[in-house]
DOZALUM-883244 format. One record per residue (C-alpha): x, y, z; residue number from 1; residue in one letter. Coordinates in Angstrom, 3 decimals, always signed. Last residue first. Example, Ala and Ser with C-alpha at 12.3 -4.5 7.8 and 13.67 -1.06 7.14 Angstrom:
<atoms>
+----------+----------+----------+-----+------+
:        X :        Y :        Z :  nr : rest :
+----------+----------+----------+-----+------+
:  +13.670 :   -1.060 :   +7.140 :   2 :    S :
:  +12.300 :   -4.500 :   +7.800 :   1 :    A :
+----------+----------+----------+-----+------+
</atoms>
This chain:
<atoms>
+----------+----------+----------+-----+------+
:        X :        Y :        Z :  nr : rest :
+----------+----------+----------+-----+------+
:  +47.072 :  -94.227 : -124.615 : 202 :    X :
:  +46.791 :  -97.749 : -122.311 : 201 :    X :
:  +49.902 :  -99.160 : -121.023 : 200 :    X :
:  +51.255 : -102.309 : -122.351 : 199 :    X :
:  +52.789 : -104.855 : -119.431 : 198 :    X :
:  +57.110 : -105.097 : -120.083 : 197 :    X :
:  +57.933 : -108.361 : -121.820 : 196 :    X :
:  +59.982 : -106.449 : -124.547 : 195 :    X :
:  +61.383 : -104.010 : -122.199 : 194 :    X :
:  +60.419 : -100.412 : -121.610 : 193 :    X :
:  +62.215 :  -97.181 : -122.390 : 192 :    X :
:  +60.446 :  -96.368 : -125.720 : 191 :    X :
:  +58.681 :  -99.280 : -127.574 : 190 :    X :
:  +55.140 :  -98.585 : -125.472 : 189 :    X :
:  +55.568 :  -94.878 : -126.505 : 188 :    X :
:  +55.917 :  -95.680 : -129.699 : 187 :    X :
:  +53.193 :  -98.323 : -129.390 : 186 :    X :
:  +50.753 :  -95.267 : -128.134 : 185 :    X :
:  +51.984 :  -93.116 : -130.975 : 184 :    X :
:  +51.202 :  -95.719 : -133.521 : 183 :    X :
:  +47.606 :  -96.425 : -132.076 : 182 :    X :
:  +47.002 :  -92.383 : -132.139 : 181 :    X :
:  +48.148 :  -92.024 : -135.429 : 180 :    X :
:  +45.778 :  -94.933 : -136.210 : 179 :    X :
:  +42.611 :  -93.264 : -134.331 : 178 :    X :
:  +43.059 :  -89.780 : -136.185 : 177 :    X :
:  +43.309 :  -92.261 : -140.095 : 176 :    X :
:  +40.306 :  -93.790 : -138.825 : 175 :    X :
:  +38.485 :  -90.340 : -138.088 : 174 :    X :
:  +40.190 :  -88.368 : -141.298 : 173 :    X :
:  +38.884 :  -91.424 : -143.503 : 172 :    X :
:  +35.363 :  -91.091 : -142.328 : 171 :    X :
:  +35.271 :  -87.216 : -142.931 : 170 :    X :
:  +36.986 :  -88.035 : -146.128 : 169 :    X :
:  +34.957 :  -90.340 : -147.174 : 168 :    X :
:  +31.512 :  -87.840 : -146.126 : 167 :    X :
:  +30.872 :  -86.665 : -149.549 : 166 :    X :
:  +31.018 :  -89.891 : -151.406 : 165 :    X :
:  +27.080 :  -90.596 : -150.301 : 164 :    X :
:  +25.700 :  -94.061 : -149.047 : 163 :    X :
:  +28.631 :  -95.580 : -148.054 : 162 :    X :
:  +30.590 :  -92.802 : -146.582 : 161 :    X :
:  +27.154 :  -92.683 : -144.195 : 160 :    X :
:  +28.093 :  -95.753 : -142.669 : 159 :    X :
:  +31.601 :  -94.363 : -141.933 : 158 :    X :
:  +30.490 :  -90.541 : -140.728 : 157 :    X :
:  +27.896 :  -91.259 : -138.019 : 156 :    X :
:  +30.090 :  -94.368 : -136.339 : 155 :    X :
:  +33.195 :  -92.234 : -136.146 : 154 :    X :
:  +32.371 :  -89.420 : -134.918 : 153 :    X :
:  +30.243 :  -90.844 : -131.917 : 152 :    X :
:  +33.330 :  -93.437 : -131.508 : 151 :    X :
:  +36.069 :  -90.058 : -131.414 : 150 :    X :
:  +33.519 :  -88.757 : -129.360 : 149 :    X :
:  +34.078 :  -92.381 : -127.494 : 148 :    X :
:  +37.981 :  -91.680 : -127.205 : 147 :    X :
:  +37.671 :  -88.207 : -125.861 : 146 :    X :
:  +35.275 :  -89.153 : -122.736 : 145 :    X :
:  +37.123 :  -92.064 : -121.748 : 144 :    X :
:  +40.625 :  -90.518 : -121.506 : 143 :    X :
:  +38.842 :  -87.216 : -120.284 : 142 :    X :
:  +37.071 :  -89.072 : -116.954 : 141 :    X :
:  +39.682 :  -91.221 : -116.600 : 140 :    X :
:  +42.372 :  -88.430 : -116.392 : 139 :    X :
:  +40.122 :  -86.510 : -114.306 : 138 :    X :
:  +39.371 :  -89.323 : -112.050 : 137 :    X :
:  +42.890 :  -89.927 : -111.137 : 136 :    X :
:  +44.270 :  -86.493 : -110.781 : 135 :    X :
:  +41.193 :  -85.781 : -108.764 : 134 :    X :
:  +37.942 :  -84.102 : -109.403 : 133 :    X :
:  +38.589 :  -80.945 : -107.424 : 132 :    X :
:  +41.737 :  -80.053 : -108.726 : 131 :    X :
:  +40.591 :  -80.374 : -111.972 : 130 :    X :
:  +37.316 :  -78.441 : -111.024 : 129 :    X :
:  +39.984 :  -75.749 : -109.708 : 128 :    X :
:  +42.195 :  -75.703 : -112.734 : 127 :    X :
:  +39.695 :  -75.222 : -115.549 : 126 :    X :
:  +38.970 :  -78.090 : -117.997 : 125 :    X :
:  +36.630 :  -79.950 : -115.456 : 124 :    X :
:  +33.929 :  -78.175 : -116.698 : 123 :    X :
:  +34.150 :  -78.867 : -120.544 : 122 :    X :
:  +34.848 :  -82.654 : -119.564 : 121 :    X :
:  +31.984 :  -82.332 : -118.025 : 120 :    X :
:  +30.157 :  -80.625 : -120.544 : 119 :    X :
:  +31.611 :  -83.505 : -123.304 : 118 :    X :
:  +30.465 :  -86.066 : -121.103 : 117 :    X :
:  +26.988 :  -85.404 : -120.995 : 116 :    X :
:  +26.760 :  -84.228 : -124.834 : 115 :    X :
:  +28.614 :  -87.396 : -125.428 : 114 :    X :
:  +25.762 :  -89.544 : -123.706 : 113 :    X :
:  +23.125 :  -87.776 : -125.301 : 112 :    X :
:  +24.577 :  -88.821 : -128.938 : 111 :    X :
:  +24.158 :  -92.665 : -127.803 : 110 :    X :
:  +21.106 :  -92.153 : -126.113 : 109 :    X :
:  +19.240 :  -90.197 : -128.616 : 108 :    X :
:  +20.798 :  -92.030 : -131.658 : 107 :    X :
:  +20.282 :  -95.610 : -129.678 : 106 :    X :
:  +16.533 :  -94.225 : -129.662 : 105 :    X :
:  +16.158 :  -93.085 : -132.737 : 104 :    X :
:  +15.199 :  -89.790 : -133.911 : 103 :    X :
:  +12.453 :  -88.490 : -135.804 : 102 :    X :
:  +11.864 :  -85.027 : -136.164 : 101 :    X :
:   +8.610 :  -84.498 : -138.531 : 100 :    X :
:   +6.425 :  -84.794 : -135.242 :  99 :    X :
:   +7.908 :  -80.926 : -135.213 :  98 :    X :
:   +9.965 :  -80.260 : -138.225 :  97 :    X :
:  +11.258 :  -76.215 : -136.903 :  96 :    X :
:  +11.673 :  -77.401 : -133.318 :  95 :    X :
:  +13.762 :  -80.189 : -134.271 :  94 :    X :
:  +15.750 :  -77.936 : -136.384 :  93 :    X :
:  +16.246 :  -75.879 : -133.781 :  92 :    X :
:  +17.156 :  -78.509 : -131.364 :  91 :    X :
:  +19.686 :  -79.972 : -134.018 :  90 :    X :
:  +21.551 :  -76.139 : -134.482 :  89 :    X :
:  +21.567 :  -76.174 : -130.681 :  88 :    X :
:  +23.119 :  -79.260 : -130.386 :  87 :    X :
:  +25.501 :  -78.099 : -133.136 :  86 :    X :
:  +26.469 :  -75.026 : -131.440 :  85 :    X :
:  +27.790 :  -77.393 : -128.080 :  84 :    X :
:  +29.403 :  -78.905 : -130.587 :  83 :    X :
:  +31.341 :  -75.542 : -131.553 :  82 :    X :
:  +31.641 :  -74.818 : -127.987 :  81 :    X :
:  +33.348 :  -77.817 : -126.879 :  80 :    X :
:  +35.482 :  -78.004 : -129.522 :  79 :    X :
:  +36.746 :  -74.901 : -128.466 :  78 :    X :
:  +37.374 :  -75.921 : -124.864 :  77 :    X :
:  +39.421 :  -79.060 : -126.442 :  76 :    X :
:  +41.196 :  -76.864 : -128.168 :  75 :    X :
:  +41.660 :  -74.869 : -125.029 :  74 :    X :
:  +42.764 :  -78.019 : -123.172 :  73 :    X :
:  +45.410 :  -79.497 : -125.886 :  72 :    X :
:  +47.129 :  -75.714 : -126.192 :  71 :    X :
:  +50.692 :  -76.527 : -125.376 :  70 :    X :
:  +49.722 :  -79.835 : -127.664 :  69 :    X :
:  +48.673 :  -78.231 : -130.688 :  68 :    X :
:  +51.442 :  -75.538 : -130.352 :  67 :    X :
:  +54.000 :  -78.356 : -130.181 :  66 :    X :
:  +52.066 :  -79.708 : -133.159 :  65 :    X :
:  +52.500 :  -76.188 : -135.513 :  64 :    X :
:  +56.423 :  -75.907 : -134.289 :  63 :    X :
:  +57.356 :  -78.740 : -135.367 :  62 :    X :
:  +57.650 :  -82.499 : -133.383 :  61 :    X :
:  +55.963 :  -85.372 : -135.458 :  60 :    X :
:  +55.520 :  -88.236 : -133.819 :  59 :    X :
:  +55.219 :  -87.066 : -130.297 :  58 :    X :
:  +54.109 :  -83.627 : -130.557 :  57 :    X :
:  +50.941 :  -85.409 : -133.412 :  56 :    X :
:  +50.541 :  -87.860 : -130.432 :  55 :    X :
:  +49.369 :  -85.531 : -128.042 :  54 :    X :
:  +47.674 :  -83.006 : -130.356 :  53 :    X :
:  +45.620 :  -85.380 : -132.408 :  52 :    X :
:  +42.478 :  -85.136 : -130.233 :  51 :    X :
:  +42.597 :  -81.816 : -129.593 :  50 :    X :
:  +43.478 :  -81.355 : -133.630 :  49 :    X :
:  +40.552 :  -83.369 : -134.568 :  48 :    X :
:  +38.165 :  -82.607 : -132.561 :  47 :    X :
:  +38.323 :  -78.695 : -133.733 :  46 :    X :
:  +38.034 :  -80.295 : -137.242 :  45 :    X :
:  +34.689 :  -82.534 : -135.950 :  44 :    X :
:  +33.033 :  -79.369 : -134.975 :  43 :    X :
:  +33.478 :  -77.755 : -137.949 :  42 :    X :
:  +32.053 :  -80.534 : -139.605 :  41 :    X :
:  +29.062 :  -80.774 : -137.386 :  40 :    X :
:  +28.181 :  -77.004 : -137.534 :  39 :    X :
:  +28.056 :  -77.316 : -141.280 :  38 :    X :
:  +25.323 :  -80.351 : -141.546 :  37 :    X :
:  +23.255 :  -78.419 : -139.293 :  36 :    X :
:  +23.627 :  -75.413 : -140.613 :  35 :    X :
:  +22.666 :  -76.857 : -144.139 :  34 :    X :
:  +19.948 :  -78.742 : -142.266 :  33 :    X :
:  +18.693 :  -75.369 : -140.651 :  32 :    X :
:  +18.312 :  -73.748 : -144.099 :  31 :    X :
:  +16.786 :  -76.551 : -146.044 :  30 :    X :
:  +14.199 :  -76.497 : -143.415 :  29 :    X :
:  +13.691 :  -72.998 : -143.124 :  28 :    X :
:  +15.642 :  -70.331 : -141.009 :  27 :    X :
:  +17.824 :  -68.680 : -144.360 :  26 :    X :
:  +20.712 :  -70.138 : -145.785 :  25 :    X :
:  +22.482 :  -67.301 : -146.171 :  24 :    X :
:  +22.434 :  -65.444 : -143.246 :  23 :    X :
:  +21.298 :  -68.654 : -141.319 :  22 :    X :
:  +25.112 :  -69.321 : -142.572 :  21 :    X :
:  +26.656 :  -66.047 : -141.643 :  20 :    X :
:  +24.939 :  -66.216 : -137.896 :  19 :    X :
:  +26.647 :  -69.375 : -137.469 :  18 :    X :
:  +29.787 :  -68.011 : -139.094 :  17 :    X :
:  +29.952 :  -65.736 : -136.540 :  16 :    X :
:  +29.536 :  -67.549 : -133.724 :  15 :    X :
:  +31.944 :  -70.119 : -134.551 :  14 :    X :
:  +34.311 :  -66.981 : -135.208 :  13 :    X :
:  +33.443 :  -65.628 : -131.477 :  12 :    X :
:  +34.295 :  -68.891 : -130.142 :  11 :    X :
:  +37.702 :  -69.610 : -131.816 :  10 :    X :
:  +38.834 :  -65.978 : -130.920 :   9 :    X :
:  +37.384 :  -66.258 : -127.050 :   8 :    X :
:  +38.737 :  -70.114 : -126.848 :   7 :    X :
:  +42.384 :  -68.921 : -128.420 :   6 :    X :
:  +42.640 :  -66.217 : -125.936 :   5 :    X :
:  +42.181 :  -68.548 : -123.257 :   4 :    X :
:  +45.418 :  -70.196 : -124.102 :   3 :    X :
:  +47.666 :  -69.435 : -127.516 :   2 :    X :
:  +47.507 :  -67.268 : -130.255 :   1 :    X :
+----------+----------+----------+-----+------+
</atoms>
């Protein structure tokens, strides 16, 4: 499954097991936090492989990453979706806790500047608003925007590995994405250029 197809599948399966989980966990507190707590994950796994598909081809060719990166935008369109699900997991559980839902202001900022870019990367995935945008601007627009989700990620998971074994391997899995990235980029950087030759930026 490949292209479009893959963002109907992947969404109507997010959707699914959204409904599954307030199946089972029910629309209280506990509930909504379990939801909560699930969205994100699933979320972060659909990061992952749009995230890893470039460099994944490129150090590792098979037939799994050469799918991953023939299908880079539509992962990235399913990721999309499934964090889009998450903010509305967090509004309902802000809803639910009233006054109770305290958030801090770097949080708010921080995590409502990814939601920004993530839509407009989400917008600009289609072949008009690409054309629209700019070669240039799209590829600094989606360079940028993927690399601080990977920050947003990464900063929520690795002080929370800390306090509670559960998330280590989320925070592993986000380092460990970011160095397969760094030895792709000097791979690339190795390849055809000369040892005084300026770096170029993943």
């Amino acid at each position: 499954m490949q292209g479009w197809s893959l963002v109907g599948v992947a969404s109507l399966a997010l959707v699914t097991l959204q409904l599954a989980l307030f199946a089972w966990g029910g629309t209280e507190e506990l509930g909504v936090r379990m939801v909560v707590r699930a969205s994100a994950r699933v979320s972060f796994a659909i990061f992952l492989l749009a995230y890893l598909a470039r460099p994944a081809r490129q150090l590792w060719p098979s037939p799994f990453t050469r799918w991953m990166s023939r299908n880079r935008r539509y992962l990235g369109v399913s990721f999309a979706v499934a964090h889009g699900l998450h903010g509305v997991d967090i509004a309902l559980l802000a809803l639910l806790l009233g006054d109770g839902f305290v958030v801090e202001p770097a949080t708010l900022v921080g995590g409502g500047l990814a939601y920004v870019l993530l839509a407009a990367m989400a917008l600009t995935s289609f072949d008009r608003s690409a054309r629209w945008l700019g070669p240039r601007r799209w590829k600094a627009l989606h360079r940028f925007g993927i690399h601080y989700l990977w920050f947003i990620f990464a900063q929520n998971w690795t002080p929370a590995a800390f306090q509670s074994p559960g998330y280590l391997p989320l925070a592993l899995a986000s380092w460990g994405a970011l160095g397969v990235r760094i030895a792709a980029w000097r791979a690339r950087r190795g390849v055809g250029s000369g040892a005084t030759a300026p770096a170029r930026a993943s």
